[in-house]
C-alpha positions in Angstrom: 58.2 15.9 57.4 61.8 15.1 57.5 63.9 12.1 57.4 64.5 11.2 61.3 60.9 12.0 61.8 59.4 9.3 58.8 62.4 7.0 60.3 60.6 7.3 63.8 57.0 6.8 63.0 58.4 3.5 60.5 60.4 2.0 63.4 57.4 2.5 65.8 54.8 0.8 63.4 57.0 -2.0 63.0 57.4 -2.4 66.4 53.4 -2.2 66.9 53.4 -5.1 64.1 55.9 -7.5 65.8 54.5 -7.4 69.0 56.3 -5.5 71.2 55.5 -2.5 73.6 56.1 1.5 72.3 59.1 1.7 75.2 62.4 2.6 74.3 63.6 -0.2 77.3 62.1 -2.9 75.1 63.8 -1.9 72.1 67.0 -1.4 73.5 66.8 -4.5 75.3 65.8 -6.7 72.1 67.9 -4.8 69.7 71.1 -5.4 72.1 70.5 -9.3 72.8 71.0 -9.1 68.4 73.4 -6.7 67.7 77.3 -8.4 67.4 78.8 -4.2 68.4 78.9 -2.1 71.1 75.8 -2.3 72.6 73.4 0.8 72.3 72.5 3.2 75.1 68.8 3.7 76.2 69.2 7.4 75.1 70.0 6.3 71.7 67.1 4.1 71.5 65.0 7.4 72.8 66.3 9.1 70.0 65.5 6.9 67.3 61.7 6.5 68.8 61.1 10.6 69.2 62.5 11.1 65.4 65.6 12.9 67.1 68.4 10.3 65.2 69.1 7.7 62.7 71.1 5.1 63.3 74.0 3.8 61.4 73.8 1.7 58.4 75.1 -1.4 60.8 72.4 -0.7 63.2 69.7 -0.3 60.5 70.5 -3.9 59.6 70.0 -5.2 62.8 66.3 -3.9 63.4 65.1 -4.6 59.4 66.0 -8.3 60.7 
């Protein structure tokens, strides 16, 4: 399994945890009401949730908090 793939499935279970719903809209929503840069498109968000990206180190920050 690669890297953007384990990234996925780890971003998806901690989302199950917390309490929020598997859609990208509710995690682009949330992460862009905490995140002090330009805001994130809902593509991006896609990306992270199908294992297709990573995000930056700035952004990994935001959703560890």
């Amino acid at each position: 399994m690669n890297e953007k793939v384990e990234f996925s499935e780890r971003l998806r279970d901690a989302m199950t945890q917390a309490g929020y719903q598997l859609r990208p809209v509710v995690l682009e929503r949330e992460f862009n009401t905490r995140y002090w840069g330009r805001s994130v498109t809902l593509q991006a968000v896609r990306r992270w949730l199908r294992g297709e990206a990573i995000p930056s180190q700035d952004k990994l920050q935001v959703l560890a908090d």
